[in-house]
Biopython code that builds the backbone (N, CA, C, O; Angstrom):
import numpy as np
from Bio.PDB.StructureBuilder import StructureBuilder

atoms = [
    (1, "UNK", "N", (-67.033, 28.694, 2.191)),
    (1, "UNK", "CA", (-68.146, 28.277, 1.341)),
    (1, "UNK", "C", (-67.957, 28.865, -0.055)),
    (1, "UNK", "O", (-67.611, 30.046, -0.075)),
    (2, "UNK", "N", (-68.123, 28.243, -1.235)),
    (2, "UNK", "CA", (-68.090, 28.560, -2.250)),
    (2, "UNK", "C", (-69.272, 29.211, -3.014)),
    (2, "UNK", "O", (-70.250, 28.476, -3.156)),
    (3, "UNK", "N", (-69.343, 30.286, -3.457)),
    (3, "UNK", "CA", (-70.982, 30.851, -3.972)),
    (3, "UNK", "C", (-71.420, 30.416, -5.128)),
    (3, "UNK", "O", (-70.658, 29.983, -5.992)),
    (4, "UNK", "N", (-72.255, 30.463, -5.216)),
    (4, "UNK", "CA", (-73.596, 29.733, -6.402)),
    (4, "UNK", "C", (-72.629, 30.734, -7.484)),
    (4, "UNK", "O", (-72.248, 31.899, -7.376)),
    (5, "UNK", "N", (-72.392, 29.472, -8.790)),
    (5, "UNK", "CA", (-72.750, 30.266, -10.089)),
    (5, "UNK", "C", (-73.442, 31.277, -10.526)),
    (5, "UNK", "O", (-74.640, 31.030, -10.660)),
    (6, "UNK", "N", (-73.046, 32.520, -10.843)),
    (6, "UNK", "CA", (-74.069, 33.077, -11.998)),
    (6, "UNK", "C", (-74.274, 32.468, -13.246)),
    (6, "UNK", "O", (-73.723, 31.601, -13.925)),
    (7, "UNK", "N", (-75.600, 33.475, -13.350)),
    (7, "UNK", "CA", (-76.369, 33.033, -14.786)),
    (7, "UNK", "C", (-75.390, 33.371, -15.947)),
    (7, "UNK", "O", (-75.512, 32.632, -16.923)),
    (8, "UNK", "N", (-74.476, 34.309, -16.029)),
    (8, "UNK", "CA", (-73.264, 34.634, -17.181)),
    (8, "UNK", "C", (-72.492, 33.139, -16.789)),
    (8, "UNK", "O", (-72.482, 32.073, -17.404)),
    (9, "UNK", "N", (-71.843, 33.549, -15.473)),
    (9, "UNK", "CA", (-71.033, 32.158, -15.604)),
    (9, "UNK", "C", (-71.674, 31.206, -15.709)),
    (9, "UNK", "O", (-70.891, 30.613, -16.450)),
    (10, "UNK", "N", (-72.564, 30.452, -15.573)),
    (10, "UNK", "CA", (-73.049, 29.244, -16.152)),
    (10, "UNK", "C", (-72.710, 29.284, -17.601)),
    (10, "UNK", "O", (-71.845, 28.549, -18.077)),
    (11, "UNK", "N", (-73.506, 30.284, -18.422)),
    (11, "UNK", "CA", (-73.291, 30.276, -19.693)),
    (11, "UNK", "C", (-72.083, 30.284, -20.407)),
    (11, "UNK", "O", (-72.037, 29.926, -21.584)),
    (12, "UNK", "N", (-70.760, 30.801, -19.561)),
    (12, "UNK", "CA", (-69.434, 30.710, -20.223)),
    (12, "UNK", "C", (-69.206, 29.611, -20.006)),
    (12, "UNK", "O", (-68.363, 29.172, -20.788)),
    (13, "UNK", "N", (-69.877, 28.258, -18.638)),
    (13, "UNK", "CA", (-69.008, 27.371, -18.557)),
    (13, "UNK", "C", (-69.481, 26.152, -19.644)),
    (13, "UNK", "O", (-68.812, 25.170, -19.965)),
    (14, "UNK", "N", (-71.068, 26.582, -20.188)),
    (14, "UNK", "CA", (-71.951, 25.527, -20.930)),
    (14, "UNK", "C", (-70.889, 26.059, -22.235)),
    (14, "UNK", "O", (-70.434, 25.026, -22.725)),
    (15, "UNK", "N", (-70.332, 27.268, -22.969)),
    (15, "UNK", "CA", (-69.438, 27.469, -23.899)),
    (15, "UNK", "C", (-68.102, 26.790, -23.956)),
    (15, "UNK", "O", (-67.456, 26.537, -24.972)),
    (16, "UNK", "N", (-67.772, 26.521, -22.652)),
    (16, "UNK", "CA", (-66.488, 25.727, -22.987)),
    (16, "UNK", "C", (-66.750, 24.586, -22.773)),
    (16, "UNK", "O", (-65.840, 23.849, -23.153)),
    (17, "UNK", "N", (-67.740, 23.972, -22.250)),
    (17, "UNK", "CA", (-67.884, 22.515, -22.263)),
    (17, "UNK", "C", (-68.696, 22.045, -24.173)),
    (17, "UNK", "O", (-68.615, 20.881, -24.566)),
    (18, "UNK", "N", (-69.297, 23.009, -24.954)),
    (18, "UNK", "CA", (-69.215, 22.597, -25.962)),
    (18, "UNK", "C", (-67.987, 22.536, -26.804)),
    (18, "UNK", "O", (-67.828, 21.704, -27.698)),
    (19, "UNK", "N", (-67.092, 23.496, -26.463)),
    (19, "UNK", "CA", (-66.120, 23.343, -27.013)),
    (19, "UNK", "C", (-65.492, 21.908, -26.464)),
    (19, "UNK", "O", (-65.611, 20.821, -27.029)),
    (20, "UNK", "N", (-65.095, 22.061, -25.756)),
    (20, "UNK", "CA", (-64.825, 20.541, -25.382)),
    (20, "UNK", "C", (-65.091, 19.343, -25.471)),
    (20, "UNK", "O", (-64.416, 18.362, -25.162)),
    (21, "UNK", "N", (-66.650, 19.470, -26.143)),
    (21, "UNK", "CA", (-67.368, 18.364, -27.066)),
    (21, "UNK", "C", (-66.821, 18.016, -28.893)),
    (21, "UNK", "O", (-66.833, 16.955, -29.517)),
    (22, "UNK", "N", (-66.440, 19.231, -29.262)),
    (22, "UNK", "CA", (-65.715, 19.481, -30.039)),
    (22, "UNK", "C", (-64.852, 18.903, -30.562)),
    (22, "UNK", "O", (-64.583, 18.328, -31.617)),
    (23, "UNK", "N", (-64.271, 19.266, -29.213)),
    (23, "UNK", "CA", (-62.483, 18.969, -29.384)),
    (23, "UNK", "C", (-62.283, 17.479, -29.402)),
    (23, "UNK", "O", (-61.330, 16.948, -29.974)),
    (24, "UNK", "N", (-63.490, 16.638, -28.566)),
    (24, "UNK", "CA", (-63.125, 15.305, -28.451)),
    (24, "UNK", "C", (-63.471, 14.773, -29.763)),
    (24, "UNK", "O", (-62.732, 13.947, -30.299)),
    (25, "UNK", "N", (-64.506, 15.172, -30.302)),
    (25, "UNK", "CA", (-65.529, 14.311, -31.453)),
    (25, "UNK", "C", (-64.114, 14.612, -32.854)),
    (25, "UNK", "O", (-63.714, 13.683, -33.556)),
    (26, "UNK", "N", (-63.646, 15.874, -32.964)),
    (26, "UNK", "CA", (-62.224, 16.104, -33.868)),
    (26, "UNK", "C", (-61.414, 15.244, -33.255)),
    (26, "UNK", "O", (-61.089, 14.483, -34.166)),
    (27, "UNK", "N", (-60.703, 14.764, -31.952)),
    (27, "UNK", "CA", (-60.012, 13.690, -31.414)),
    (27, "UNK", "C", (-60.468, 12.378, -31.912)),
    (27, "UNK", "O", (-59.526, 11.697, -32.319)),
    (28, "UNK", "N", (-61.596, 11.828, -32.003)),
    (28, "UNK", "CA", (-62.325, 10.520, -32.145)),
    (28, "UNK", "C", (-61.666, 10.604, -34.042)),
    (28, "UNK", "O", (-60.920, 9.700, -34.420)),
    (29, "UNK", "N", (-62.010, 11.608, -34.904)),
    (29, "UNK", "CA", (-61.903, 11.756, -36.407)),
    (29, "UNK", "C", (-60.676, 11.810, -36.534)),
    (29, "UNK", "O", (-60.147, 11.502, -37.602)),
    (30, "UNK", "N", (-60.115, 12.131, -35.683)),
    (30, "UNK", "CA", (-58.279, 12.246, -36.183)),
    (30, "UNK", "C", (-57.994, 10.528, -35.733)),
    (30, "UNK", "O", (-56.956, 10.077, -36.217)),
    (31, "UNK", "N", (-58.514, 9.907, -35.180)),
    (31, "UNK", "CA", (-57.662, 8.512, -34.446)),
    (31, "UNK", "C", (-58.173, 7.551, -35.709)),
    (31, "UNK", "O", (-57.495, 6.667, -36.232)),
    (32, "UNK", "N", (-59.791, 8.006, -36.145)),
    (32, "UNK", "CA", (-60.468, 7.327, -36.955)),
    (32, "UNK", "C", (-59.559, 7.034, -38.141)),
    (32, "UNK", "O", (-59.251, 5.919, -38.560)),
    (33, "UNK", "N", (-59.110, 8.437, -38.701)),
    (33, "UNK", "CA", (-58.153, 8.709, -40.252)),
    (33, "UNK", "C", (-57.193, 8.101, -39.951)),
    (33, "UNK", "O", (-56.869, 7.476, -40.961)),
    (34, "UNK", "N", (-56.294, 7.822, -38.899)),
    (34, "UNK", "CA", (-55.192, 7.360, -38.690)),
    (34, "UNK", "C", (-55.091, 5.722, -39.120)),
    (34, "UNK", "O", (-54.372, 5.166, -39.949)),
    (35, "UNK", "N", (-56.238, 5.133, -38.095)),
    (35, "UNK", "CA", (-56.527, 3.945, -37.979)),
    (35, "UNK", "C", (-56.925, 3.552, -39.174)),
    (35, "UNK", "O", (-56.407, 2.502, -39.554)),
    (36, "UNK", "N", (-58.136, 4.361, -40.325)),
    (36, "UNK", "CA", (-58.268, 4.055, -42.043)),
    (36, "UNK", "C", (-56.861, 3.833, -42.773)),
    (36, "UNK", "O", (-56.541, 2.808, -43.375)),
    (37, "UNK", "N", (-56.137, 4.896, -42.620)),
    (37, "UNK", "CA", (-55.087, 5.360, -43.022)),
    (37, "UNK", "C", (-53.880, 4.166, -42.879)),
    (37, "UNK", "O", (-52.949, 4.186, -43.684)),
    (38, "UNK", "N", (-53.942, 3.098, -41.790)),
    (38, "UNK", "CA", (-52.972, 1.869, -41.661)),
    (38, "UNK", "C", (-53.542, 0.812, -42.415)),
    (38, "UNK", "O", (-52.994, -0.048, -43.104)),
    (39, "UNK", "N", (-54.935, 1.058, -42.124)),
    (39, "UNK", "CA", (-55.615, 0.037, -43.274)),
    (39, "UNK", "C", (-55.089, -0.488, -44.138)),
    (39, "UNK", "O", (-54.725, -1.640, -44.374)),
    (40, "UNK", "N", (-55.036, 1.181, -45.015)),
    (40, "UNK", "CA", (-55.488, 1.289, -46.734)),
    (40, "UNK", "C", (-54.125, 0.464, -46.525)),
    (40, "UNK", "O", (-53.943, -0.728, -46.771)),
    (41, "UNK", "N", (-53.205, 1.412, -46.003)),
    (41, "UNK", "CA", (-51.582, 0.572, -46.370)),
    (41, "UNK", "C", (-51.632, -1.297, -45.796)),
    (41, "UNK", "O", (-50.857, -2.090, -46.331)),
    (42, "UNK", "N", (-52.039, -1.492, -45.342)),
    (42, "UNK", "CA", (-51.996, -2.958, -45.443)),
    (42, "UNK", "C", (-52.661, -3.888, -46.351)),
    (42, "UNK", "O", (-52.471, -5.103, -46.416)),
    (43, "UNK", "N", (-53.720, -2.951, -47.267)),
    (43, "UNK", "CA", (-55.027, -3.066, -47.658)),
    (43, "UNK", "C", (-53.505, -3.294, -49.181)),
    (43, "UNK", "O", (-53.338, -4.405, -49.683)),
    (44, "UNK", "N", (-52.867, -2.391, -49.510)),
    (44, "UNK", "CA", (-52.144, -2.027, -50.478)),
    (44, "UNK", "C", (-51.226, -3.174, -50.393)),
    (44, "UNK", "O", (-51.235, -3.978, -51.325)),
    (45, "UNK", "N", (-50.269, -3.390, -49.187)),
    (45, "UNK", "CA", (-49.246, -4.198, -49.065)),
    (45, "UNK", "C", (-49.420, -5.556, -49.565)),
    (45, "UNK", "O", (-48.569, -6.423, -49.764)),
    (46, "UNK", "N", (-50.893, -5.582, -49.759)),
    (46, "UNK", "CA", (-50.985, -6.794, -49.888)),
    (46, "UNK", "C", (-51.655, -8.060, -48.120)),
    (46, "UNK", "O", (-52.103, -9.203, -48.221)),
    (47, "UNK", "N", (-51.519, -7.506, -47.194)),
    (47, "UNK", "CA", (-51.294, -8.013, -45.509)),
    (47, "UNK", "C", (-53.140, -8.409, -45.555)),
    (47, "UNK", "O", (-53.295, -9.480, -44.967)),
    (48, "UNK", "N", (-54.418, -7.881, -46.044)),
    (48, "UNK", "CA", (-55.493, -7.862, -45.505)),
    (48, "UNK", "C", (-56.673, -8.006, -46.753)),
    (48, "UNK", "O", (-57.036, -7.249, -47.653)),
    (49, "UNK", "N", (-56.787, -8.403, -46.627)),
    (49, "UNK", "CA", (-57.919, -9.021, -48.389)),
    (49, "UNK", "C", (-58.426, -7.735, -48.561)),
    (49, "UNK", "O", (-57.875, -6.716, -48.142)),
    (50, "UNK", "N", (-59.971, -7.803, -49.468)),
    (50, "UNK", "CA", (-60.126, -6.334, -49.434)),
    (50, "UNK", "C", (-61.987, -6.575, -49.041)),
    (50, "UNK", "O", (-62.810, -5.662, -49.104)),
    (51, "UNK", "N", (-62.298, -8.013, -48.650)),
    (51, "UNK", "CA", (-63.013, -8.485, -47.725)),
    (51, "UNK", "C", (-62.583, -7.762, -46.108)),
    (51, "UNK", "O", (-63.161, -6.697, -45.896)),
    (52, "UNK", "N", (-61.918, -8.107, -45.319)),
    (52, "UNK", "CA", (-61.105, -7.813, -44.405)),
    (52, "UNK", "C", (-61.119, -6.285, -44.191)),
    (52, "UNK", "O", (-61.741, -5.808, -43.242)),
    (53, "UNK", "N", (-60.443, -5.517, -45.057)),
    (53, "UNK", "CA", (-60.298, -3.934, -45.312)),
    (53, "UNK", "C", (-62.120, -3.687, -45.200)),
    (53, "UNK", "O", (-62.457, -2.626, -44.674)),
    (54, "UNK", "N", (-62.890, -4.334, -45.528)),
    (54, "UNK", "CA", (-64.236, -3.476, -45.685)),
    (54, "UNK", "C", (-64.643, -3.825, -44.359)),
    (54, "UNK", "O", (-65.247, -2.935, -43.761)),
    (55, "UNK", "N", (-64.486, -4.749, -43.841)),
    (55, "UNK", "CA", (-65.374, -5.143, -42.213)),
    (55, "UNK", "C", (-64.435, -4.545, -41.263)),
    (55, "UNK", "O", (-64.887, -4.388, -40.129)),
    (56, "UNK", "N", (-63.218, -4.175, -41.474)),
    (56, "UNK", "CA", (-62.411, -3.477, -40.505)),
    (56, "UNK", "C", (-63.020, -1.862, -40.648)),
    (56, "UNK", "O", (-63.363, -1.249, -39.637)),
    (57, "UNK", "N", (-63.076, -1.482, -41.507)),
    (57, "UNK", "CA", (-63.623, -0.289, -42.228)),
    (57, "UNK", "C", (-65.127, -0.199, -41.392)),
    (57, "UNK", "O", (-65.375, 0.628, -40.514)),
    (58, "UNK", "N", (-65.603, -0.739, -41.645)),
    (58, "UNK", "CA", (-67.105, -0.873, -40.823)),
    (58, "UNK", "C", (-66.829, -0.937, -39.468)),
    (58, "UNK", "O", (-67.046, 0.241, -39.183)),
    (59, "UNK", "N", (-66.539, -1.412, -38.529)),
    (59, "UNK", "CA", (-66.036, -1.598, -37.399)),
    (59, "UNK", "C", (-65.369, -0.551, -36.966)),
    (59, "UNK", "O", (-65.640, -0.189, -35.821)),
    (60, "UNK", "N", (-64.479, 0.109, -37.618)),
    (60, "UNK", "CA", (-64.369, 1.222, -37.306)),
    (60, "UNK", "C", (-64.966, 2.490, -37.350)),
    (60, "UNK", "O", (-64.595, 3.332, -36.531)),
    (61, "UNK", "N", (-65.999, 2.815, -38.334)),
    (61, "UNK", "CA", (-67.283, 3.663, -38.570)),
    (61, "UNK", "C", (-67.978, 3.262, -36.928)),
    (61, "UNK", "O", (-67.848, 4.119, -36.055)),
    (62, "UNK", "N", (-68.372, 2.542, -36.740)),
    (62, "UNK", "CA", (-69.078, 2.131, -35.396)),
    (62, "UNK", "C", (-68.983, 2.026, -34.419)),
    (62, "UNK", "O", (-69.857, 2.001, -33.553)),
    (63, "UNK", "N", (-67.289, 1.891, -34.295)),
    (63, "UNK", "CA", (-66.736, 2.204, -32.898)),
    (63, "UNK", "C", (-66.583, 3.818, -33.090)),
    (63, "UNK", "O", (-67.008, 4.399, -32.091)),
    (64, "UNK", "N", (-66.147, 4.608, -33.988)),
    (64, "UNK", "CA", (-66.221, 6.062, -34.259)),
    (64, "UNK", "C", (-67.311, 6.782, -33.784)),
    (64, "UNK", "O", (-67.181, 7.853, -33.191)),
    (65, "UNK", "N", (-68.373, 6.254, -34.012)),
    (65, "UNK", "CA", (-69.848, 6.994, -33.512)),
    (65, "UNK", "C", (-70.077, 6.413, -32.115)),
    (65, "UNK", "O", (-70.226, 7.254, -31.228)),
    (66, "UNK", "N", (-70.123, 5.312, -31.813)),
    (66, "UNK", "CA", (-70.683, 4.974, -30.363)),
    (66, "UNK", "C", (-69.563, 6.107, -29.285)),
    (66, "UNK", "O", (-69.914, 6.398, -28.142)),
    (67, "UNK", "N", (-68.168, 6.652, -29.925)),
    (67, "UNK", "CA", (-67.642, 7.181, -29.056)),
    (67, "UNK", "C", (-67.684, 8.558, -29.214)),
    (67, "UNK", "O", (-67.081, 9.347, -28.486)),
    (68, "UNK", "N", (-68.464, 8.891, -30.256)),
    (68, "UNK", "CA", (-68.502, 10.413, -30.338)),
    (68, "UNK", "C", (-69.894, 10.501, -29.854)),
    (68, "UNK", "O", (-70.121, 11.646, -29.461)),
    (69, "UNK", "N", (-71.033, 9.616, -29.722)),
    (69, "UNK", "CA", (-72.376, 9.487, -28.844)),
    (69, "UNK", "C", (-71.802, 9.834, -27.775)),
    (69, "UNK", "O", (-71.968, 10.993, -27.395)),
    (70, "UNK", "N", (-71.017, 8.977, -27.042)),
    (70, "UNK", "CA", (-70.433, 8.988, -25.699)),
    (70, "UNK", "C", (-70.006, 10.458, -24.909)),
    (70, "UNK", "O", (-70.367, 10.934, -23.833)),
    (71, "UNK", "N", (-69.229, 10.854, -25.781)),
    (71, "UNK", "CA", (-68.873, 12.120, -25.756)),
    (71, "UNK", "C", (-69.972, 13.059, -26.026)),
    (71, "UNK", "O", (-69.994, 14.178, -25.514)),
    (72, "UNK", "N", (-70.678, 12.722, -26.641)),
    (72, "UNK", "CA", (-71.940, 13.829, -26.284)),
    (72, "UNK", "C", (-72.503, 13.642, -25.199)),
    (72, "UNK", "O", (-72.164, 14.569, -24.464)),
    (73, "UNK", "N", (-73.141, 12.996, -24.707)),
    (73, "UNK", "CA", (-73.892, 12.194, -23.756)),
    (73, "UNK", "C", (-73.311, 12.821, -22.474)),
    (73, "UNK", "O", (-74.044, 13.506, -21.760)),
    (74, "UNK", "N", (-71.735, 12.567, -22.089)),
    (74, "UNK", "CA", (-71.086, 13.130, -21.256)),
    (74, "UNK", "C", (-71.388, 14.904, -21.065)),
    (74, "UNK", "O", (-71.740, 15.627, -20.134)),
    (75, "UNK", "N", (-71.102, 15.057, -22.209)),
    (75, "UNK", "CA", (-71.377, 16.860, -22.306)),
    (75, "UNK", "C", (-72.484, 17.239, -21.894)),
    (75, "UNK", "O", (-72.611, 18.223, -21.165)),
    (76, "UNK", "N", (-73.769, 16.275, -22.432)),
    (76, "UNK", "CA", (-74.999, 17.211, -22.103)),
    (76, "UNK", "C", (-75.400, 16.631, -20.634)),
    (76, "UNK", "O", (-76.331, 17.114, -19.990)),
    (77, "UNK", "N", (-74.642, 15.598, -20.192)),
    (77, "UNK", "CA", (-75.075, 15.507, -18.506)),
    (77, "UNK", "C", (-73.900, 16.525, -17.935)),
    (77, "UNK", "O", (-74.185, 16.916, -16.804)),
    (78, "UNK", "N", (-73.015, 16.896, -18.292)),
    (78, "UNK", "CA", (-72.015, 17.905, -17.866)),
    (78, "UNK", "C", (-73.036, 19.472, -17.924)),
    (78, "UNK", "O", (-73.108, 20.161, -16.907)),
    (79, "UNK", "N", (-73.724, 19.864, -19.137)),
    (79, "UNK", "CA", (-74.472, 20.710, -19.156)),
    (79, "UNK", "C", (-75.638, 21.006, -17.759)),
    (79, "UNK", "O", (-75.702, 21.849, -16.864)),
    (80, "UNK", "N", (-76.391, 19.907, -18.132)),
    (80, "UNK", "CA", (-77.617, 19.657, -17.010)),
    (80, "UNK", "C", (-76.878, 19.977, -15.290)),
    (80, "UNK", "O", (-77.383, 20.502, -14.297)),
    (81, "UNK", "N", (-75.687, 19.471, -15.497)),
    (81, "UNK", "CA", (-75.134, 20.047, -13.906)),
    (81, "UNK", "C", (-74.918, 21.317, -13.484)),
    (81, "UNK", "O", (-75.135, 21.730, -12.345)),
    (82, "UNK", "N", (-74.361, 22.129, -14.678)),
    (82, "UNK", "CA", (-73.686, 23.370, -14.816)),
    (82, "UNK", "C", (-75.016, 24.260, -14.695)),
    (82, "UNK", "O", (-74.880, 25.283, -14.024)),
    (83, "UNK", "N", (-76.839, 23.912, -15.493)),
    (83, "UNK", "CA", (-77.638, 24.417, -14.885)),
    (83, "UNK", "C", (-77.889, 24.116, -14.102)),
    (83, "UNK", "O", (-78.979, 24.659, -14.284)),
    (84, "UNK", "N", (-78.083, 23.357, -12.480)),
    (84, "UNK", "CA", (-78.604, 22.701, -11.910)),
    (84, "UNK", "C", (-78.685, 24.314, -10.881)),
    (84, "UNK", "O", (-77.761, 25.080, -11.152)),
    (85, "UNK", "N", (-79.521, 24.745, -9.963)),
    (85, "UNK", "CA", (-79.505, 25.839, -9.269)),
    (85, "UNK", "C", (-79.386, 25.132, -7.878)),
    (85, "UNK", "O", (-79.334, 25.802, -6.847)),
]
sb = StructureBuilder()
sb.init_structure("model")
sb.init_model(0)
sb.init_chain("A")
sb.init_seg("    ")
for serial, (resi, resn, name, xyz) in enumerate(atoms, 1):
    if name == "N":
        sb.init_residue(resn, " ", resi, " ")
    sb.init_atom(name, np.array(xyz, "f"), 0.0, 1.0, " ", f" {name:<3s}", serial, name[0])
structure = sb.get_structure()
């Protein structure tokens, strides 16, 4: 049988699961810059109007947040478990 959490360990494990909220929402911003970042250069090349560049641009702002929501959302039902007694 495995024993009940303590009240410390709960609290170290609610610390690394924010970190881990963290780490994803900086994951979501690094894919975001990347994905701006091919844009601009196609945006430049000439490949994508600059109509095009702004609704891709938007679209990506929005898929950026619905997945860093997500990732919260996950965390704080990850939290609510980690208190659960």
């Amino acid at each position: 049988m495995i024993p009940y959490l303590s009240e410390e360990r709960r609290k170290e494990l609610i610390k690394v699961t924010h970190k881990k909220i963290e780490e994803g929402r900086i994951a979501i911003r690094a894919c975001r810059h990347e994905a701006l970042t091919q844009l601009e250069h196609q945006q430049k090349n000439k490949e994508i109007s600059e109509d095009d560049f702004k609704r891709a641009k938007d679209r990506l702002q929005k898929a950026t947040d619905a997945y860093i929501v997500r990732v919260e959302q996950v965390g704080a039902n990850k939290e609510e478990e980690i208190l659960e007694v």
